[in-house]
C-alpha positions, 0 to 999 in steps of 0.5 A, a space after each residue: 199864686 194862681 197858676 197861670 194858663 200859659 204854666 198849666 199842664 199840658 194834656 198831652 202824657 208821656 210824649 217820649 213814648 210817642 212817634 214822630 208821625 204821632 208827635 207832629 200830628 199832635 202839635 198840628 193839631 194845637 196849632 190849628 187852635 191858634 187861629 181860632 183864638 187870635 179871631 176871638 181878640 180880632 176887636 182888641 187887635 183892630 182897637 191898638 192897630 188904629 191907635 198904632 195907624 193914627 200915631 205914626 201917621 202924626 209922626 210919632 213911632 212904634 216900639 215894642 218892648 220884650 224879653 224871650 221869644 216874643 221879643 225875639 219875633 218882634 224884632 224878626 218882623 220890625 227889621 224887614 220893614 224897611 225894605 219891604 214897604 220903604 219906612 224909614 228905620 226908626 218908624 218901627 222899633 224894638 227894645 228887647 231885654 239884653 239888647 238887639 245885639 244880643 239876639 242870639 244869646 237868649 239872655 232870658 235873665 234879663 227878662 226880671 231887669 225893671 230899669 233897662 227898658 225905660 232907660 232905653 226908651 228915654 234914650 230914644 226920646 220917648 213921648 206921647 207921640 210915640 206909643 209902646 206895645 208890651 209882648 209877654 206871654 204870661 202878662 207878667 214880665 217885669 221887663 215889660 211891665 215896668 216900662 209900661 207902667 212908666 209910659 202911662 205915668 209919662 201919659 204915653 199910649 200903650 199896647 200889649 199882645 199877652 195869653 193869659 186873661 187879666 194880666 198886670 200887664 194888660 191892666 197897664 196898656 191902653 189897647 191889651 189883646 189878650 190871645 188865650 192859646 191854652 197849655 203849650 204841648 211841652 208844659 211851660 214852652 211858651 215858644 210854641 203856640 204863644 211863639 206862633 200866635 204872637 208872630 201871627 199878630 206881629 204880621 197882622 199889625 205890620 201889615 195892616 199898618 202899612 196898607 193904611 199908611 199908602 204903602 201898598 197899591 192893590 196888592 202890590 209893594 210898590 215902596 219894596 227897596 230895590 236891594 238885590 236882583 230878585 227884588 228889582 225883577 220883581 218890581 220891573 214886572 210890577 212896573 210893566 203890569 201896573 204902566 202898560 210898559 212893555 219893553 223889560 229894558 225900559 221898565 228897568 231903566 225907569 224903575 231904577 231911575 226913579 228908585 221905587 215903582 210908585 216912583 216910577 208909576 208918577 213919572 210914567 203917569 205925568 208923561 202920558 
């Protein structure tokens, strides 16, 4: 079997002889080549993102499908969603190998489960509205790669964010991005530059998702849930930046009124 890039060797030796200071610059220096690399798939990524945008913009839905850290970060970008833009739950969403509820547990043995994820996404009612985005740093996992097959079979679109080039996995998706990171620092730790790129597209899909759903004006969180004071602070200030309002009282008594600051910027814009 071919060895596959995110397996290869690293070209860092004996780093047990190392220092500390030495040990971070080097893994500094690994991850400064993320970026660059993310840059060179930047047309895969704006292809699946516009698939992702027209989807749920007819009322279809995201679910990313994964096992390991990759899974594990998607499930840490899908659960802000809510409060930060004002989605429903439902909107985004993760079926991860051994369950959400077992985040915790790295149950990393179920990443070979060819049945659990397809079963999932029957549960939730899957169909071509939807579209299904597989994470894998190897391009391999039959977790993943099984649902995906299955998506296709069914005529649902698909996605993938792999590191290594002509994976089965991407073979399977609609819209592959393929972010080729190199060999991890330690050999085979797939957490590290694969774990920081894929985290960096996760941000990249959601938040362009948003923006080009209207959940953003200017640069602003205008649908951000009101949650905890901090936020409501936040959003009062908003308020008065964006309606003029001047009086921290009366911005709060109408932000909290209406629920929301693009709410609350109708209301102050039909009474003016």
């Amino acid at each position: 079997m071919e060895l596959r890039v995110t397996e290869s060797p690293s070209v860092h030796r004996h780093l047990e002889k190392k220092s500390v200071d030495e040990l971070i610059g080097l893994i500094n220096q690994e991850d400064q080549s993320v970026a660059f690399q993310i840059k060179q798939a930047l047309p895969q990524l704006s292809q699946l993102i516009k698939a992702i945008v027209e989807k749920i913009s007819a009322g279809g839905r995201l679910f990313y499908v994964g096992a390991g850290s990759g899974g594990r970060l998607s499930v840490l970008d899908v659960i802000e969603l809510p409060t930060t833009y004002g989605i429903p739950k439902g909107v985004f969403n993760v079926i991860l190998a051994g369950g959400i509820d077992r985040l915790a547990d790295a149950l990393e043995e179920k990443e070979d489960d060819t049945e659990e994820a397809w079963q999932k996404l029957q549960a939730a009612n899957i169909t071509p509205g939807d579209i299904v985005v597989g994470i894998s740093a190897s391009g391999t996992t039959p977790f993943v790669l099984a649902a995906l097959n299955r998506c296709k079979q069914q005529g649902i679109a698909t996605g993938c964010i792999v590191s290594n080039p002509d994976s089965p996995i991407a073979a399977a998706s609609t819209f592959p991005v393929e972010v080729v990171t190199g060999p991890e620092f330690i050999t085979g730790s797939t957490r590290m530059k694969c774990g920081t790129a894929q985290k960096m597209i996760f941000d990249m899909i959601s938040t362009t998702t948003m923006i080009q759903l209207g959940r953003v004006e200017d640069n602003s969180m205008v649908n951000v849930a009101l949650i905890n004071d901090k936020i409501t602070d936040r959003a009062v200030r908003m308020l008065m930046e964006k309606s003029g309002i001047s009086d921290y009282g009366d911005a709060k008594h109408i932000l909290l009124e209406h629920g929301s600051v693009k709410q609350a910027l109708e209301y102050v814009s039909k009474s003016i």
